[in-house]
C-alpha positions as CSV (number, residue, x, y, z in Angstrom):
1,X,20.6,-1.3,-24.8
2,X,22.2,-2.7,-21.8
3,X,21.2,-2.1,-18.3
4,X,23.9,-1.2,-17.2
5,X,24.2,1.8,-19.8
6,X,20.2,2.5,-18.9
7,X,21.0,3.0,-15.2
8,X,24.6,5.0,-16.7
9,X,22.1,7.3,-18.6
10,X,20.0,8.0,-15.0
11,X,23.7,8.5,-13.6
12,X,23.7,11.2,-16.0
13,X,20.9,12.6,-16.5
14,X,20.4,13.1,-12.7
15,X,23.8,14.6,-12.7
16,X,22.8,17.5,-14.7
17,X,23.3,20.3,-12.4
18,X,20.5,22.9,-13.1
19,X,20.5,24.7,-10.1
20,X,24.3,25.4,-10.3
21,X,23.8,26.6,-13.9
22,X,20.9,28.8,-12.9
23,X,23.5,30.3,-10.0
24,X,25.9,30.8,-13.0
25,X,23.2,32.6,-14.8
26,X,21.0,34.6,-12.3
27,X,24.3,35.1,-10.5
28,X,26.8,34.3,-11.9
29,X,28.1,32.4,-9.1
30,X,28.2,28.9,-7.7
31,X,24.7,28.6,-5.6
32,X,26.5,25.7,-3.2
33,X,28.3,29.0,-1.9
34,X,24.6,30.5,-1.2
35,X,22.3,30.2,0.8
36,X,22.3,26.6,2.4
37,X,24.9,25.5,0.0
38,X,22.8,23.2,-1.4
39,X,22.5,22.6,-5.4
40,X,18.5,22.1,-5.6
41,X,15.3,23.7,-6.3
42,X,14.7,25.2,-3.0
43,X,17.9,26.5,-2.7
44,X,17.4,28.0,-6.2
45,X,14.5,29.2,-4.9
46,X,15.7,31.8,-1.7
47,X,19.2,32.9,-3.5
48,X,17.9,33.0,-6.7
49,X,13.9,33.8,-6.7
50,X,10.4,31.8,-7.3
51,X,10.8,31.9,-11.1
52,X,14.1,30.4,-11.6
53,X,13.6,28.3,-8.3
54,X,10.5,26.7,-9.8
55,X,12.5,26.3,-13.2
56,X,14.9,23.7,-11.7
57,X,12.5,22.0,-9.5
58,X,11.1,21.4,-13.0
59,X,14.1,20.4,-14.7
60,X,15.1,18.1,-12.0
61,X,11.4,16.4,-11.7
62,X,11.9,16.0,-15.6
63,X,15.5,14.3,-15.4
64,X,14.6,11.8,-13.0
65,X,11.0,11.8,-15.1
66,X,13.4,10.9,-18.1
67,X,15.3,8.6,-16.8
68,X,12.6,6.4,-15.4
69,X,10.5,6.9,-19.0
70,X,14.1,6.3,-21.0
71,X,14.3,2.7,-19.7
72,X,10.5,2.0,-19.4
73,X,10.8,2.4,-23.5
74,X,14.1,0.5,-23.6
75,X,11.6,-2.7,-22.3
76,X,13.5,-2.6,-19.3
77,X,12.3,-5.0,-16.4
78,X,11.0,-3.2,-13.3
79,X,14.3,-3.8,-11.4
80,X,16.0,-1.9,-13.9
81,X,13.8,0.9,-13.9
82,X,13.7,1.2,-10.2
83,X,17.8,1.2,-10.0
84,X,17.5,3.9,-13.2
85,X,15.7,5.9,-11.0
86,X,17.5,5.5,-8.2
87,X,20.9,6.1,-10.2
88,X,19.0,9.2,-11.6
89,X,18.5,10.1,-7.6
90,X,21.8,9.7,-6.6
91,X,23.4,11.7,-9.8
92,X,21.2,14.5,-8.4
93,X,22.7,14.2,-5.2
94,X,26.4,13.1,-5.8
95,X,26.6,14.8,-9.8
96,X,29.7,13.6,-11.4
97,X,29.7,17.2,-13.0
98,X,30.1,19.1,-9.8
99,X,32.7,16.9,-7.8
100,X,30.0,15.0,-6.3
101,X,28.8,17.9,-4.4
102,X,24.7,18.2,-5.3
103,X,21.7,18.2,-3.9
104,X,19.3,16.7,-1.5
105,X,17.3,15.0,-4.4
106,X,13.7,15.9,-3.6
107,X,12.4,16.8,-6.8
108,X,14.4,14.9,-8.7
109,X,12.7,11.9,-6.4
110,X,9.2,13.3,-7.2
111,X,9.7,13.1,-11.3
112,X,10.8,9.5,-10.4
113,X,8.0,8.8,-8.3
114,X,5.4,10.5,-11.2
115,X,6.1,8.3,-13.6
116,X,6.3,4.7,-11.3
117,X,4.2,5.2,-8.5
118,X,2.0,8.2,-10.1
119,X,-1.4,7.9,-8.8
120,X,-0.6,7.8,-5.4
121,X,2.0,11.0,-5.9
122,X,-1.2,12.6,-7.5
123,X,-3.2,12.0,-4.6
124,X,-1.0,13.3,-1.9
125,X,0.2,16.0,-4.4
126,X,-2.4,18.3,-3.3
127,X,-2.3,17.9,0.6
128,X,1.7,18.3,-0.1
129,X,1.0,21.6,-2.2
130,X,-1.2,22.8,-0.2
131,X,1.2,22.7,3.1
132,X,3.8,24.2,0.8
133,X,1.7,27.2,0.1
134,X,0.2,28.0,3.5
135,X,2.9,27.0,5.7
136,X,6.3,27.8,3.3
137,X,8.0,24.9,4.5
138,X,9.8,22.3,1.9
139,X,10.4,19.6,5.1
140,X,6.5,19.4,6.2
141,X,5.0,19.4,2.2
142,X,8.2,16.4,2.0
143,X,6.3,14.5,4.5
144,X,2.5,15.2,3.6
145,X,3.8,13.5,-0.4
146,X,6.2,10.7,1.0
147,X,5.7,9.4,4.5
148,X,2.0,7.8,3.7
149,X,2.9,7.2,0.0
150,X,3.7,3.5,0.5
151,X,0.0,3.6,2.4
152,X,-1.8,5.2,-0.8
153,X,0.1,3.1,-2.8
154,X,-1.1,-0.1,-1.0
155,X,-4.7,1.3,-1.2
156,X,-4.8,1.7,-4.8
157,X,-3.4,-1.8,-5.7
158,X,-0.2,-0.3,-6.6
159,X,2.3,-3.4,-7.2
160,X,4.3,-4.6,-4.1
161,X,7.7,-3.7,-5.8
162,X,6.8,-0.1,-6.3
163,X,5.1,0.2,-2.8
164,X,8.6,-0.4,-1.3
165,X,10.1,1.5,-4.1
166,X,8.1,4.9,-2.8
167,X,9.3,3.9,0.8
168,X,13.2,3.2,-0.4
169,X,13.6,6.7,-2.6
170,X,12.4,9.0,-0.5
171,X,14.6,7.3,2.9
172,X,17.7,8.3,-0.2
173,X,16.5,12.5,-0.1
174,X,16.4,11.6,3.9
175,X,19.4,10.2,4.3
176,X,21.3,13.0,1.8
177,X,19.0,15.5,4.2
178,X,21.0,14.1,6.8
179,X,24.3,13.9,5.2
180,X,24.2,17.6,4.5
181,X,23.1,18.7,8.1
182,X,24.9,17.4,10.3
183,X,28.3,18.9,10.2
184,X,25.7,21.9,11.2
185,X,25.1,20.4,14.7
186,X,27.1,21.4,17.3
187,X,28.3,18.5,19.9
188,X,28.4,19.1,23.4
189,X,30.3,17.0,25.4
C-alpha cells in the first residue's frame, strides 16, 4: 500500500468517534453537548460513568494503537509511521465523522506512543496512574506520562527520531487543550 492511504487509514481510524457513540448509547445524546463538550474518554467518563468512560479511553488507545501497528506491518519507514500516528491523533481530534469537532487526543496519543515509544510509556505509566488515582486529575497524570517521556526515552537508548516523536505528539493534545479552552477565558481590557 501507499503511504499516503497508510496515513488516510490513521485519518480514519482516529476519526472513529467512540465517545460520541457511547453518548448516543448511555444517553442517547451527543456528549460534545455534556459536560465539557469534549468528545474523549474523560469526558465520557463524568457524563457518562467509569465503566463506559474507561471503555473509550480503551477504544481510542487502540485506534491510535492500530494505526501505528497497521503501517509498522505494511513495512512502512519510520516517517510514515510517525505521520500515521500523528494522522491517527489529529482524526481523534478533528474526526471527519463529527464535523471536525472531537477531542483533545490524549489517549488516542498514549496508544500511539505504546506501540513507538513503549518502554518509556511503561515506565512513567505507573507514576502517571498513580497521580490519576490519588489525586483525580487527567492534567497532572498528562504531565507525570509526557513531559519527561523524551528524558526516559533518551535514557533507555530509545532512537533520536522517536525521542522527538514523544515530545512532538503530546505538544498536538496540548495545543488541541488549548484550542478548546480558550474561548473559556474571559478578556479584560
Amino acid at each position: 500500500m501507499p503511504a499516503w492511504l497508510i496515513i488516510s487509514i490513521g485519518y480514519l481510524l482516529g476519526s472513529i468517534p467512540s465517545a460520541y457513540i457511547a453518548g448516543q448509547i448511555v444517553r442517547g445524546g451527543d456528549i460534545r453537548q455534556m459536560g465539557d463538550e469534549n468528545s474523549g474518554a474523560a469526558n465520557a467518563w463524568h457524563v457518562l460513568g467509569p465503566k463506559a468512560g474507561f471503555l473509550v479511553g480503551i477504544i481510542d488507545a487502540g485506534k491510535g494503537a492500530l494505526a501505528v501497528l497497521i503501517a509498522q506491518a505494511s513495512d512502512m519507514s519510520a516517517a510514515v509511521v510517525m505521520f500515521t500516528g500523528a494522522a491517527a491523533v489529529i482524526g481523534h481530534n478533528w474526526p471527519v465523522f463529527l464535523g471536525f469537532r472531537g477531542g483533545r487526543g490524549v489517549s488516542t496519543t498514549i496508544g500511539v506512543l505504546a506501540v513507538t515509544v513503549t518502554l518509556p510509556l511503561l515506565i512513567l505509566a505507573v507514576p502517571a496512574l498513580a497521580a490519576l488515582l490519588i489525586k483525580r486529575n487527567v492534567t497532572l497524570a498528562c504531565a507525570i506520562l509526557f513531559a519527561p517521556l523524551s528524558l526516559v526515552g533518551w535514557w533507555v537508548s530509545t532512537p533520536g527520531v522517536f525521542i522527538v516523536y514523544s515530545i512532538a505528539l503530546p505538544c498536538l493534545v496540548g495545543f488541541t487543550h488549548f484550542l478548546r479552552t480558550r474561548p473559556r477565558v474571559v478578556h479584560v481590557d
